[in-house]
N, CA, C and O atoms as a Maestro MAE file, in Angstrom:
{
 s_m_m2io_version
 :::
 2.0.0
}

f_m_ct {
 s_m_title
 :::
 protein
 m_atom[340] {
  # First column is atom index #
  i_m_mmod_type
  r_m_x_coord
  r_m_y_coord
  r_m_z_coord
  i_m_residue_number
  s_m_chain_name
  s_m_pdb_residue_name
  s_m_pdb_atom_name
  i_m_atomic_number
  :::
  1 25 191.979 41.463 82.296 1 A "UNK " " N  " 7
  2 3 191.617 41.358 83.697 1 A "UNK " " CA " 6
  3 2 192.630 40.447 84.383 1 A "UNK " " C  " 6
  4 15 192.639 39.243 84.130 1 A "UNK " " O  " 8
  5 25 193.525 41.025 85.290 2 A "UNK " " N  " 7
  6 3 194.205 40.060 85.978 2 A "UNK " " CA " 6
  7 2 193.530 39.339 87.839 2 A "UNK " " C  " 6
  8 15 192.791 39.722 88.746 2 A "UNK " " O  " 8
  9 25 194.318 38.248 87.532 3 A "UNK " " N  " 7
  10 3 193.486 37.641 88.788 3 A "UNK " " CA " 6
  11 2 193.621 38.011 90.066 3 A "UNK " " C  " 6
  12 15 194.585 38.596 90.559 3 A "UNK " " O  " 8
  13 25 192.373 37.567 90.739 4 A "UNK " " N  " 7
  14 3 191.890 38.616 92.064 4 A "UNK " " CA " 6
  15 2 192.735 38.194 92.743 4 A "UNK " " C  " 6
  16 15 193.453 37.404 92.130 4 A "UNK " " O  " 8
  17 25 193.115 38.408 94.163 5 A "UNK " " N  " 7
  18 3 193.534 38.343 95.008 5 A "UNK " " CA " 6
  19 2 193.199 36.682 95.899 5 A "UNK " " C  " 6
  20 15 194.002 35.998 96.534 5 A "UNK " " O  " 8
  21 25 191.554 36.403 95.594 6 A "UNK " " N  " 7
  22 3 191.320 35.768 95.914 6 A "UNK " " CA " 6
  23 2 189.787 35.414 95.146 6 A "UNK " " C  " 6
  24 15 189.363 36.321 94.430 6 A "UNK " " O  " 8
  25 25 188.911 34.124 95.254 7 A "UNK " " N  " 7
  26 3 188.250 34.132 94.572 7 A "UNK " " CA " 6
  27 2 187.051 33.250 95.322 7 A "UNK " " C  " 6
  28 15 187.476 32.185 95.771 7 A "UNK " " O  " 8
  29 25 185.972 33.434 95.489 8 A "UNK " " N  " 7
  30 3 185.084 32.779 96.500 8 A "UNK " " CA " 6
  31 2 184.738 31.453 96.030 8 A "UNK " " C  " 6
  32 15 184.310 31.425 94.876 8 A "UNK " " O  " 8
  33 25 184.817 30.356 96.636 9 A "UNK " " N  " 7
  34 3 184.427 28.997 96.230 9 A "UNK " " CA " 6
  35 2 183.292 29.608 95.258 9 A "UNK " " C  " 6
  36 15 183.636 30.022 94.151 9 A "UNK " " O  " 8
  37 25 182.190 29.656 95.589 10 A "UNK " " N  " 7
  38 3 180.697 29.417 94.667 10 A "UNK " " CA " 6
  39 2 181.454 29.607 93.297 10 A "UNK " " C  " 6
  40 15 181.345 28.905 92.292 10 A "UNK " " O  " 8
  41 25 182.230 30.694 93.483 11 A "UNK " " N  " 7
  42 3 182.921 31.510 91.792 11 A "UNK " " CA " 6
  43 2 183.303 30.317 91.276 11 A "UNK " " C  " 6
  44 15 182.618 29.905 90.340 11 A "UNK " " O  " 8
  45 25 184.617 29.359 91.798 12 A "UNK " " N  " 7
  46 3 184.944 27.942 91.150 12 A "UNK " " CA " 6
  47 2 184.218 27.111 91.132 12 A "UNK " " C  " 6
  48 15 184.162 26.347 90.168 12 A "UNK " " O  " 8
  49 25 183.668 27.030 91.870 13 A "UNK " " N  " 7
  50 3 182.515 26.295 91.597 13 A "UNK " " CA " 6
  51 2 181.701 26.287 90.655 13 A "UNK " " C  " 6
  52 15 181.213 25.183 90.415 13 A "UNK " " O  " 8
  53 25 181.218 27.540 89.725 14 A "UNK " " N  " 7
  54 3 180.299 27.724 88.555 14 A "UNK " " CA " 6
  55 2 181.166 27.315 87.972 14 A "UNK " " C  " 6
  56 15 180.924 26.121 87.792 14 A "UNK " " O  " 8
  57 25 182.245 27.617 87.460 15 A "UNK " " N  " 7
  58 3 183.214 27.316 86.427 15 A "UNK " " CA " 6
  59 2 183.438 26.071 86.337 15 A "UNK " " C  " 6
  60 15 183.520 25.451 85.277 15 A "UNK " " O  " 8
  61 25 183.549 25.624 87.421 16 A "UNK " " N  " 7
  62 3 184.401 23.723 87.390 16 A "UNK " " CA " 6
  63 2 182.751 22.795 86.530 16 A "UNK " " C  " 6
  64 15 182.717 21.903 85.682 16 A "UNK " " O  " 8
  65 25 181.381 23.692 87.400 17 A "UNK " " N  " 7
  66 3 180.123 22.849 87.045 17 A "UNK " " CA " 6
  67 2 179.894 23.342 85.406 17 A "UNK " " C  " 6
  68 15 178.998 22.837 84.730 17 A "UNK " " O  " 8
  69 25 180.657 24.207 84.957 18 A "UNK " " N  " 7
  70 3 180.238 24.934 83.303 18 A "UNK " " CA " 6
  71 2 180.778 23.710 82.813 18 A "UNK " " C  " 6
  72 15 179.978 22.855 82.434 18 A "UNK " " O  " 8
  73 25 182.277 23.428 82.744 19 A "UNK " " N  " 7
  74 3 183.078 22.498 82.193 19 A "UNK " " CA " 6
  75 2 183.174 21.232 82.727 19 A "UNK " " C  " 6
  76 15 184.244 20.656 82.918 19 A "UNK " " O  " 8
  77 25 181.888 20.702 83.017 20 A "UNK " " N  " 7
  78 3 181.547 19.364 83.546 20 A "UNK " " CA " 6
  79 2 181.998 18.425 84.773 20 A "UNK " " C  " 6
  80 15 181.986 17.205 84.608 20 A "UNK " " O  " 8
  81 25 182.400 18.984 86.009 21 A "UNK " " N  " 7
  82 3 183.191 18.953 87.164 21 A "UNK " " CA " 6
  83 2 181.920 18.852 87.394 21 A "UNK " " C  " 6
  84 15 181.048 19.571 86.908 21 A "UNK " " O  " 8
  85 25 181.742 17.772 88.296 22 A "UNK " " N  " 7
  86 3 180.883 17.987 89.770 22 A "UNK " " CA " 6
  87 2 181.536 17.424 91.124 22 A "UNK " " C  " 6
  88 15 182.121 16.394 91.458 22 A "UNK " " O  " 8
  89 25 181.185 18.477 91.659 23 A "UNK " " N  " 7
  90 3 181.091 18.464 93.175 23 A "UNK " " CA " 6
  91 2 180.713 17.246 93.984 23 A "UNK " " C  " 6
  92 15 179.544 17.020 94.295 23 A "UNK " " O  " 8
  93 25 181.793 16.414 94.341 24 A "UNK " " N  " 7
  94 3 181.243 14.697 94.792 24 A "UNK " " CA " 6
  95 2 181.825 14.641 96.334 24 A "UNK " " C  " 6
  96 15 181.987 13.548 96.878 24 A "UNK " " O  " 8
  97 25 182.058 15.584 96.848 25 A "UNK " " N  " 7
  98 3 182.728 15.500 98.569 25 A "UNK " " CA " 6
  99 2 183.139 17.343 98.892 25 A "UNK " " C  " 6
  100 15 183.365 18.301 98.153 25 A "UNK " " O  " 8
  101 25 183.086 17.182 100.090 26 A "UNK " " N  " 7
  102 3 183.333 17.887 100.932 26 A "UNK " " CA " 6
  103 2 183.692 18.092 102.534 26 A "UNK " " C  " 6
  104 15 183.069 18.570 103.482 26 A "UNK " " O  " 8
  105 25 185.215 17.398 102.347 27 A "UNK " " N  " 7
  106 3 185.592 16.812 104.112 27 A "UNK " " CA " 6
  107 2 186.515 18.133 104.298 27 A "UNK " " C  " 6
  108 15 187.397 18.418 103.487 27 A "UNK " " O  " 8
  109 25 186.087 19.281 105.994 28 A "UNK " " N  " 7
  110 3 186.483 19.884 106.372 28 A "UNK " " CA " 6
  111 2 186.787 20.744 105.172 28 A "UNK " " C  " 6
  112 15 185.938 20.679 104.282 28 A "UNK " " O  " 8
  113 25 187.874 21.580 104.946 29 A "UNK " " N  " 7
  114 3 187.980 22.533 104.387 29 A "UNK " " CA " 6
  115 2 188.229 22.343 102.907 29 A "UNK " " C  " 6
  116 15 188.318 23.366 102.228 29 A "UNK " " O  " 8
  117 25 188.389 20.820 102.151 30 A "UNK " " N  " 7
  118 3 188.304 20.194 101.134 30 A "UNK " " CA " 6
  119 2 187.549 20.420 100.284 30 A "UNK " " C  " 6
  120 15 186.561 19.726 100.524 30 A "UNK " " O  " 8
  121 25 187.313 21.272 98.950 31 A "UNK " " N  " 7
  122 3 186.357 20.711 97.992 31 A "UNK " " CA " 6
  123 2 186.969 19.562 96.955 31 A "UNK " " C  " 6
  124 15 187.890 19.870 96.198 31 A "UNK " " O  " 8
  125 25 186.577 18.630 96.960 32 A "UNK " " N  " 7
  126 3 186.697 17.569 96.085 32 A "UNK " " CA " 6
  127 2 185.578 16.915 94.362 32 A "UNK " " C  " 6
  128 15 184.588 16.205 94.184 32 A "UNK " " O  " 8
  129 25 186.827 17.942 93.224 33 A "UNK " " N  " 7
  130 3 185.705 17.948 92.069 33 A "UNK " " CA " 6
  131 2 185.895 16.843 91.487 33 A "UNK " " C  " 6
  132 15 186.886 16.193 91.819 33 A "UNK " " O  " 8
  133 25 185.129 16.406 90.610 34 A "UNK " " N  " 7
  134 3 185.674 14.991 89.771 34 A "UNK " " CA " 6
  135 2 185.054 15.132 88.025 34 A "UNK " " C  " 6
  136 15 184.022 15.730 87.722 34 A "UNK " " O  " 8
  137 25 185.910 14.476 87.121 35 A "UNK " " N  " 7
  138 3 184.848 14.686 85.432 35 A "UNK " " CA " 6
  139 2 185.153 13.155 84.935 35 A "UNK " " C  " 6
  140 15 186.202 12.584 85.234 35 A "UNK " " O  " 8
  141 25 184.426 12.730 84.375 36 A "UNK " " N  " 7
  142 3 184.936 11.359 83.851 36 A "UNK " " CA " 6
  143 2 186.104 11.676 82.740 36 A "UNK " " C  " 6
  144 15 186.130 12.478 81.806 36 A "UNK " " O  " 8
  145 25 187.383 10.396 83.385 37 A "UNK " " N  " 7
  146 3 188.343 10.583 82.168 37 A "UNK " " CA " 6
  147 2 189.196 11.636 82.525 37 A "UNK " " C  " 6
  148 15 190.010 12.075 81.713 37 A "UNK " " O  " 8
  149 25 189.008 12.426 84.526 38 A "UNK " " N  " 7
  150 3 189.890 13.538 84.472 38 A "UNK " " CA " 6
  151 2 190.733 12.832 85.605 38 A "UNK " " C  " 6
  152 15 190.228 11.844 86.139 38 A "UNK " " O  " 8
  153 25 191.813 13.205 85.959 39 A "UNK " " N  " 7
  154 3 192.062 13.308 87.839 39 A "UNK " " CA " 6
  155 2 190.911 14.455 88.198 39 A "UNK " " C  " 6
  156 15 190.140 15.188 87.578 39 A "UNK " " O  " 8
  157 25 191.366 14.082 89.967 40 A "UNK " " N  " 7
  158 3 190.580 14.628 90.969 40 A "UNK " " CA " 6
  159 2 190.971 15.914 90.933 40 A "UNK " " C  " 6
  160 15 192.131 16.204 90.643 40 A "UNK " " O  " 8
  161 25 189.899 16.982 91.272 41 A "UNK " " N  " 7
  162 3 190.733 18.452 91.843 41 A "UNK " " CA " 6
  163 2 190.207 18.484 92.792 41 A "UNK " " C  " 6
  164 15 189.047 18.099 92.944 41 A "UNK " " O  " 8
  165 25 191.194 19.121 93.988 42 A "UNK " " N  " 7
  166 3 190.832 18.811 95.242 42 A "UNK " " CA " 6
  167 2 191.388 20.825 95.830 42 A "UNK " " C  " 6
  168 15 192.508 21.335 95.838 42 A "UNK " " O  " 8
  169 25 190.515 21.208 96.083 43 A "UNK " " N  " 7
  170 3 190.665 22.529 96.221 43 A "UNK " " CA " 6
  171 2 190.712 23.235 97.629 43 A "UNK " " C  " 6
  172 15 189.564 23.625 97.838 43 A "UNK " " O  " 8
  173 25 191.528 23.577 98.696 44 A "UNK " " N  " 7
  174 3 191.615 23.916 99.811 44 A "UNK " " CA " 6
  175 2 190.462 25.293 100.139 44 A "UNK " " C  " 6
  176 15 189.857 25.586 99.107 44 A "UNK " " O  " 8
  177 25 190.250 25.758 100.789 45 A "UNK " " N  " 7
  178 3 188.891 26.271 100.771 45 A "UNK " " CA " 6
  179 2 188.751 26.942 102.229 45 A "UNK " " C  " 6
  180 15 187.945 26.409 102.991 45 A "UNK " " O  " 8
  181 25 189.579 28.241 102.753 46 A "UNK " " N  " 7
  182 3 189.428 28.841 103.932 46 A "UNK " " CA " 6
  183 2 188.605 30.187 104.027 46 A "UNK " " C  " 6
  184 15 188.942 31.160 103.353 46 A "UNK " " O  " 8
  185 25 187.359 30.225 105.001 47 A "UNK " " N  " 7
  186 3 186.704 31.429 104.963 47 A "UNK " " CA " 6
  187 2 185.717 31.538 103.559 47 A "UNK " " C  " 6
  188 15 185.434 32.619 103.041 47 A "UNK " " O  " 8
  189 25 185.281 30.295 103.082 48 A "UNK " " N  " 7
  190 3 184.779 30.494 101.818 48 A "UNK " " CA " 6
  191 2 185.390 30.683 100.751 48 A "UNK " " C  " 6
  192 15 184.678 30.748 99.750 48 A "UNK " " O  " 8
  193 25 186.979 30.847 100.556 49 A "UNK " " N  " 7
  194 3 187.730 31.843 99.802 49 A "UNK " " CA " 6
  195 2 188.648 30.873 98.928 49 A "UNK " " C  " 6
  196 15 188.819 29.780 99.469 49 A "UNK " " O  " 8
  197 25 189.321 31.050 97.603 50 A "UNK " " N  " 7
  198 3 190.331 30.260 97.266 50 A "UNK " " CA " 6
  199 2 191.117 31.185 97.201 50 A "UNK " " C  " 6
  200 15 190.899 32.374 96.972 50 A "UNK " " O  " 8
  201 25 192.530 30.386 97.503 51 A "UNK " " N  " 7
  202 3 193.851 31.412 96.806 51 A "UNK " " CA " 6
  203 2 193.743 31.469 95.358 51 A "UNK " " C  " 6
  204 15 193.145 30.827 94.494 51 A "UNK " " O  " 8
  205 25 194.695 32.665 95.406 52 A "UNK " " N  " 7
  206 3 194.981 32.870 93.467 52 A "UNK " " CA " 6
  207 2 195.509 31.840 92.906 52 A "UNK " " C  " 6
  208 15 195.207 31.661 91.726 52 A "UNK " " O  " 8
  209 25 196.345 30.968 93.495 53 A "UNK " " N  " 7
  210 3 197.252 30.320 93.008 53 A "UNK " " CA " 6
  211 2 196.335 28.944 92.651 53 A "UNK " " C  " 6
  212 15 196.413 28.378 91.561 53 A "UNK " " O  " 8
  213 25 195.488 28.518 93.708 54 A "UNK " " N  " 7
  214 3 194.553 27.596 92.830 54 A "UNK " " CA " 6
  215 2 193.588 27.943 92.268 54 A "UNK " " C  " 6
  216 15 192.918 27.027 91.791 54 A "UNK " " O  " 8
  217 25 193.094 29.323 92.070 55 A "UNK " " N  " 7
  218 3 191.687 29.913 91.034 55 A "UNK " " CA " 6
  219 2 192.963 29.911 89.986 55 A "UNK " " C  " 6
  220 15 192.406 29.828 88.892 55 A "UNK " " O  " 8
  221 25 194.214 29.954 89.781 56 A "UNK " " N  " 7
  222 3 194.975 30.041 88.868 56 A "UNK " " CA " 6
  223 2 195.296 28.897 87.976 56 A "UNK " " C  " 6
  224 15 195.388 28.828 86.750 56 A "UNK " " O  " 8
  225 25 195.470 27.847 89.100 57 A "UNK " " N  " 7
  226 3 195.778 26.108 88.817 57 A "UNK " " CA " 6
  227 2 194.459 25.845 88.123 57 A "UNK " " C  " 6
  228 15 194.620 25.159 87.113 57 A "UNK " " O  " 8
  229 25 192.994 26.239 88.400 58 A "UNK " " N  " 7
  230 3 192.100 25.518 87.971 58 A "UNK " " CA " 6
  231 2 191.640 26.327 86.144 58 A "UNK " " C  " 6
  232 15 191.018 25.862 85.189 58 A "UNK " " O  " 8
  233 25 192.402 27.831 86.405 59 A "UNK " " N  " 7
  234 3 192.153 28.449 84.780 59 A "UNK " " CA " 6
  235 2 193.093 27.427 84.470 59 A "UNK " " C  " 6
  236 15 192.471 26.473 84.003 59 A "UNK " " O  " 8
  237 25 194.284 27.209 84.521 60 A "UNK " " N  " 7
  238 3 195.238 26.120 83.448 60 A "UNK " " CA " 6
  239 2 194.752 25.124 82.824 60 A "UNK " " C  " 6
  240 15 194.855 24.901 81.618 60 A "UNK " " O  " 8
  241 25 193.718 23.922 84.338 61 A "UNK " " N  " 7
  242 3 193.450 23.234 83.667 61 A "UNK " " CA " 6
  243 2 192.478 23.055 82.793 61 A "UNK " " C  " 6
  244 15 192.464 22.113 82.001 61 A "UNK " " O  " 8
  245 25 191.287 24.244 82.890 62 A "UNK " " N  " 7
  246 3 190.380 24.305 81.810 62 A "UNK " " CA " 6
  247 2 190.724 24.855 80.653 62 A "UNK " " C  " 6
  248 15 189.994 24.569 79.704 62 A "UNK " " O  " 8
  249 25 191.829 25.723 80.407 63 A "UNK " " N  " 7
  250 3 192.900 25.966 79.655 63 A "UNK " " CA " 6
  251 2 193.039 24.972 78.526 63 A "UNK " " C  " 6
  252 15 192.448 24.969 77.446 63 A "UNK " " O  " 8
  253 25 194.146 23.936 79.103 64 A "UNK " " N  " 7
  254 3 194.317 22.894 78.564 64 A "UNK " " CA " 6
  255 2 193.356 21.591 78.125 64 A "UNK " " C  " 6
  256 15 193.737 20.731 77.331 64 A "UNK " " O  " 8
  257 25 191.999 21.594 78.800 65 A "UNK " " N  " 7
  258 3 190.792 21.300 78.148 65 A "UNK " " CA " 6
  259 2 190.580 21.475 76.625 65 A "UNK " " C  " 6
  260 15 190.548 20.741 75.637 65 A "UNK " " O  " 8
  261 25 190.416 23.173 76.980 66 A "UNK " " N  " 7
  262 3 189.668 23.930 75.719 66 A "UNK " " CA " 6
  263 2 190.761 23.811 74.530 66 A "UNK " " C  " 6
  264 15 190.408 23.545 73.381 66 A "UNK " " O  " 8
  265 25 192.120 24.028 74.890 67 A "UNK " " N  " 7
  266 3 193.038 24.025 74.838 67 A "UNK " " CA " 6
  267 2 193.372 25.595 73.949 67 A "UNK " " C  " 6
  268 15 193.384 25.911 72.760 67 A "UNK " " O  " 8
  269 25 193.569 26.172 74.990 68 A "UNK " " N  " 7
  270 3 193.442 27.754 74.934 68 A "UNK " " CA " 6
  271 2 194.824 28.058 75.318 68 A "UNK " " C  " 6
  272 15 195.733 27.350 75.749 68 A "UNK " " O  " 8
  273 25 194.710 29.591 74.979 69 A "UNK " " N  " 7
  274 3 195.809 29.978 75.590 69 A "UNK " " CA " 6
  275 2 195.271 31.348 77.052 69 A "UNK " " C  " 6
  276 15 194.663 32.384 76.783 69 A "UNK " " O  " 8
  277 25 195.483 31.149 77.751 70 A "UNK " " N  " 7
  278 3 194.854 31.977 79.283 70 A "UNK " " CA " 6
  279 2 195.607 32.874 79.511 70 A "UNK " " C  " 6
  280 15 195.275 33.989 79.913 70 A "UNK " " O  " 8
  281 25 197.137 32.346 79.195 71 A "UNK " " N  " 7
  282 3 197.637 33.271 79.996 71 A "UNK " " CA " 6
  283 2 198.453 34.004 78.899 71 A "UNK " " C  " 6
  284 15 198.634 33.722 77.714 71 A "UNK " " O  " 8
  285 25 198.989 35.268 79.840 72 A "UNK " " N  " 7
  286 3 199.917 36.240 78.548 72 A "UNK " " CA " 6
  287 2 200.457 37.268 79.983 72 A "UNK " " C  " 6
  288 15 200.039 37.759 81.031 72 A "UNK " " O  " 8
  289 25 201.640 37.150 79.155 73 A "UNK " " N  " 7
  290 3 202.811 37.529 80.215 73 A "UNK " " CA " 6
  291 2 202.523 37.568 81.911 73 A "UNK " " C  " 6
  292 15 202.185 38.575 82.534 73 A "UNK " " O  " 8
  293 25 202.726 36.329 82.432 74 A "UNK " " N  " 7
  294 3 202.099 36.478 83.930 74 A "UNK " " CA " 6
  295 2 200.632 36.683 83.808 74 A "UNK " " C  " 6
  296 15 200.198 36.054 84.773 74 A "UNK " " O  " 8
  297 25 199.777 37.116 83.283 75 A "UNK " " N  " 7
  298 3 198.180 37.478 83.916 75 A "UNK " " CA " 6
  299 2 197.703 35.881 83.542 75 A "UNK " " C  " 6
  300 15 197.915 35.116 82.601 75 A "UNK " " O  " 8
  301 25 197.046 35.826 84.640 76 A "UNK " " N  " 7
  302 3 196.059 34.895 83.827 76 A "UNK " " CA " 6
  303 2 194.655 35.629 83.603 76 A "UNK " " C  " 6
  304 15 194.433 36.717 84.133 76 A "UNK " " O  " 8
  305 25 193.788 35.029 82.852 77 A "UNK " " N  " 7
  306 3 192.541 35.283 82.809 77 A "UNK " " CA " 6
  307 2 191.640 34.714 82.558 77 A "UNK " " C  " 6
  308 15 191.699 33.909 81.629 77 A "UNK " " O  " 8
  309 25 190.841 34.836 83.039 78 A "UNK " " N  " 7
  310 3 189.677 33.810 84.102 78 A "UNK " " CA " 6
  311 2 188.191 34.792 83.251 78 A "UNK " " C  " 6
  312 15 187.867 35.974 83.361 78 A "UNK " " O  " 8
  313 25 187.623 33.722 82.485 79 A "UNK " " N  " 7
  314 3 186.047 34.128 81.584 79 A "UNK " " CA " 6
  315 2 184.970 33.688 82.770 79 A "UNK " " C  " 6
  316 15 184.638 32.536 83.050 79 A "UNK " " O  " 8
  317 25 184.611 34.657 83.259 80 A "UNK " " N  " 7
  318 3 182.963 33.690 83.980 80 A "UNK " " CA " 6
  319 2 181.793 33.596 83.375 80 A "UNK " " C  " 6
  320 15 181.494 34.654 82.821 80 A "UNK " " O  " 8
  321 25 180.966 32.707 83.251 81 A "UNK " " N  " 7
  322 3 180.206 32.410 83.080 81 A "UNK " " CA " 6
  323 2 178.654 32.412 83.837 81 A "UNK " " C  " 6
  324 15 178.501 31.834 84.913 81 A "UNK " " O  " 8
  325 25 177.712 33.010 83.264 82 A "UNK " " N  " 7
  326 3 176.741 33.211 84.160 82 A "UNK " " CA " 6
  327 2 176.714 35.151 84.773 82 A "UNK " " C  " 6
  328 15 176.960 36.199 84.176 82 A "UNK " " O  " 8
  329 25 176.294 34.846 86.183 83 A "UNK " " N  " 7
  330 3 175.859 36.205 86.970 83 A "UNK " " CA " 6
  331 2 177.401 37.038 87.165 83 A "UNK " " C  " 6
  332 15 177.555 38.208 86.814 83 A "UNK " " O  " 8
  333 25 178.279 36.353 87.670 84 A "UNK " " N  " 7
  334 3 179.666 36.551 88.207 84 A "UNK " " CA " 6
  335 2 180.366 37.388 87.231 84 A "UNK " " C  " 6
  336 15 180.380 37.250 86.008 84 A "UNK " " O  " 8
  337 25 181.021 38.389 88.039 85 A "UNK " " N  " 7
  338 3 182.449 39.017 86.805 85 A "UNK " " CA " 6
  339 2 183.152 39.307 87.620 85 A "UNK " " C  " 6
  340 15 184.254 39.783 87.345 85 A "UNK " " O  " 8
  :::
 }
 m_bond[339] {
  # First column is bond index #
  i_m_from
  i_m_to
  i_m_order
  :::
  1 1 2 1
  2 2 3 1
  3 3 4 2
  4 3 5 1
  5 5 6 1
  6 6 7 1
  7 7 8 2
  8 7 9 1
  9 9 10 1
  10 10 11 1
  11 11 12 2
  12 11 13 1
  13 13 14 1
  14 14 15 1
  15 15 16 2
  16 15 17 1
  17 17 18 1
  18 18 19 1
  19 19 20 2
  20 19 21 1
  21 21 22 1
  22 22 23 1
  23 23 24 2
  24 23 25 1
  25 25 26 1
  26 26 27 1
  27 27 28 2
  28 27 29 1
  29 29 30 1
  30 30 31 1
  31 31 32 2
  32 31 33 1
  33 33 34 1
  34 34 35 1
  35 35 36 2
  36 35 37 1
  37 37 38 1
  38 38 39 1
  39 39 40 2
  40 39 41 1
  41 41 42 1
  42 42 43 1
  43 43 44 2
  44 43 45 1
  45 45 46 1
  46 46 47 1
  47 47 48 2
  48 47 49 1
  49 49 50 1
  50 50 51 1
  51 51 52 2
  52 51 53 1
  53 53 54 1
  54 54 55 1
  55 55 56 2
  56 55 57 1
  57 57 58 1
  58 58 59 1
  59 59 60 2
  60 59 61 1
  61 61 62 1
  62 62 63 1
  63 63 64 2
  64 63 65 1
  65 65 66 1
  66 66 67 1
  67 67 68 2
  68 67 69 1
  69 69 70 1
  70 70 71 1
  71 71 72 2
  72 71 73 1
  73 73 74 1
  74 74 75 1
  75 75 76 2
  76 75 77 1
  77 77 78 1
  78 78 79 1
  79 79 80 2
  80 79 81 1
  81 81 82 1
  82 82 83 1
  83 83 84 2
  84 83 85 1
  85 85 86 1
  86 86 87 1
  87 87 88 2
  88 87 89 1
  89 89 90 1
  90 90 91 1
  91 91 92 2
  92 91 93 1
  93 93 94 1
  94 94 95 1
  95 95 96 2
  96 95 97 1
  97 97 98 1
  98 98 99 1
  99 99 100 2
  100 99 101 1
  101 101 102 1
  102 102 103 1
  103 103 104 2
  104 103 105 1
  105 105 106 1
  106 106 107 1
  107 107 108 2
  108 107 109 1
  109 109 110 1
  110 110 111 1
  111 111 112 2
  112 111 113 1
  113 113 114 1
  114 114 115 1
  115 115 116 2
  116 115 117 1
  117 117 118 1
  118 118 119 1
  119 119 120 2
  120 119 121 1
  121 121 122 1
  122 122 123 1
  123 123 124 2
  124 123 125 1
  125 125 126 1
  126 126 127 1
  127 127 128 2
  128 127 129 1
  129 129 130 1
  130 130 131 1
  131 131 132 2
  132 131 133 1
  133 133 134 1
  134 134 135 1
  135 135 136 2
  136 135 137 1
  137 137 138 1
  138 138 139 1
  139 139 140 2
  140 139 141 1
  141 141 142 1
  142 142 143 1
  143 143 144 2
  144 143 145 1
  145 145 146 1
  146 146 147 1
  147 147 148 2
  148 147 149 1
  149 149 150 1
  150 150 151 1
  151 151 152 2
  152 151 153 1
  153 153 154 1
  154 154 155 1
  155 155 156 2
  156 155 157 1
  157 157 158 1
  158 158 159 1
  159 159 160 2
  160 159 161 1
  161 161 162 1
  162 162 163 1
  163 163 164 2
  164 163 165 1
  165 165 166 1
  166 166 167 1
  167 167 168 2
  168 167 169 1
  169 169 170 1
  170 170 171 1
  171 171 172 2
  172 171 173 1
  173 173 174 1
  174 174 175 1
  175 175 176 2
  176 175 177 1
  177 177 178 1
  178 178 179 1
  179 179 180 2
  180 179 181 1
  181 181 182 1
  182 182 183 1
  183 183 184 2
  184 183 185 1
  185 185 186 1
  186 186 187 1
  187 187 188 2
  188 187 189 1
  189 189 190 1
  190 190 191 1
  191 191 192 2
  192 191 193 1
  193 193 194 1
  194 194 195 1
  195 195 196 2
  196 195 197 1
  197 197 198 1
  198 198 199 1
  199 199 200 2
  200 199 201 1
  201 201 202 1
  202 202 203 1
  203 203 204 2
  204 203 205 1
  205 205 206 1
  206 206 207 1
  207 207 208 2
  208 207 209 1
  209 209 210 1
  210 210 211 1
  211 211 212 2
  212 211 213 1
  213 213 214 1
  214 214 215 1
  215 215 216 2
  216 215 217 1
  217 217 218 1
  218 218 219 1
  219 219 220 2
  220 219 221 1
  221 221 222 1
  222 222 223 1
  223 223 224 2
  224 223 225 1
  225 225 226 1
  226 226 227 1
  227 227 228 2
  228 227 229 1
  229 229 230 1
  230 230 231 1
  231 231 232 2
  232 231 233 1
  233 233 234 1
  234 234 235 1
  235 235 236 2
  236 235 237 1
  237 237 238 1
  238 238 239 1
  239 239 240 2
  240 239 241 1
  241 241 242 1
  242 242 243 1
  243 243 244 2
  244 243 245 1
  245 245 246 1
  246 246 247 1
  247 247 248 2
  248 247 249 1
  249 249 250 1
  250 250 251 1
  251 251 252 2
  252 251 253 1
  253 253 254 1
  254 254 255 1
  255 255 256 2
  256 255 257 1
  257 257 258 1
  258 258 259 1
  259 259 260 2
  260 259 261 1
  261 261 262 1
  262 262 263 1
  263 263 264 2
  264 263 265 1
  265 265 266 1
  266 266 267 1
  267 267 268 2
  268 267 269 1
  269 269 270 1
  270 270 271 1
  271 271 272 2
  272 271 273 1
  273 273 274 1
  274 274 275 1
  275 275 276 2
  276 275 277 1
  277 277 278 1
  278 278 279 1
  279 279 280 2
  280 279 281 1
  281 281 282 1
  282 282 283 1
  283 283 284 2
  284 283 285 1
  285 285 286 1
  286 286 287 1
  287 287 288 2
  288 287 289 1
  289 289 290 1
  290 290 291 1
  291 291 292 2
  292 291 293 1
  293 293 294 1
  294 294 295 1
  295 295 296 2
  296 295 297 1
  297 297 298 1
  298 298 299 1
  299 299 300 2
  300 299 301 1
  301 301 302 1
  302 302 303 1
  303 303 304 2
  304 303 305 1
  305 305 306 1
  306 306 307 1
  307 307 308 2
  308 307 309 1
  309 309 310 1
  310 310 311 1
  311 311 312 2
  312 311 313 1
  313 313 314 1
  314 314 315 1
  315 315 316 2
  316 315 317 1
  317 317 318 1
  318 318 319 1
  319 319 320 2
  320 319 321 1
  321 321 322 1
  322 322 323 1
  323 323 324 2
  324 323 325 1
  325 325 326 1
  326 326 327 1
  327 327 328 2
  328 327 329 1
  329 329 330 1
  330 330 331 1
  331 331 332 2
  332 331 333 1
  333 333 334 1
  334 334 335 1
  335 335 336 2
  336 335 337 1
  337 337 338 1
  338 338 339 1
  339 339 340 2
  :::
 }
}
């Protein structure tokens, strides 16, 4: 499955809250996640919507969490968890 075009906050949002991110702010178009022991991810957020490029940034870093491998030749791929596919 290669990545969408675009990806609706709630979608990163399940994912960031699966892998222990919570949601601690929200100024203007900002989502601001936080995990103990991580940096901040701070996710731009227009029309409800994320770009690929940060639904992309945020598979890496759970990526490198799990410490997986996501990607393969250019695709990334993104597991959801829950209702979402």
């Amino acid at each position: 499955m290669s990545l969408p075009t675009e990806m609706r906050i709630e979608e990163i949002t399940a994912i960031l809250l699966h892998f222990g991110y919570r949601l601690v702010n929200i100024k203007g178009s900002y989502y601001h996640y936080e995990k103990p022991d991580r940096p901040f991810i701070i996710i731009p957020v227009h029309q409800k919507k994320v770009s690929k490029y940060y639904a992309g940034a945020i598979a890496q870093i759970i990526s490198k969490e799990l410490n997986l491998k996501l990607y393969e030749k250019k695709t990334i791929r993104i597991v959801f968890f829950g209702g979402h596919q």
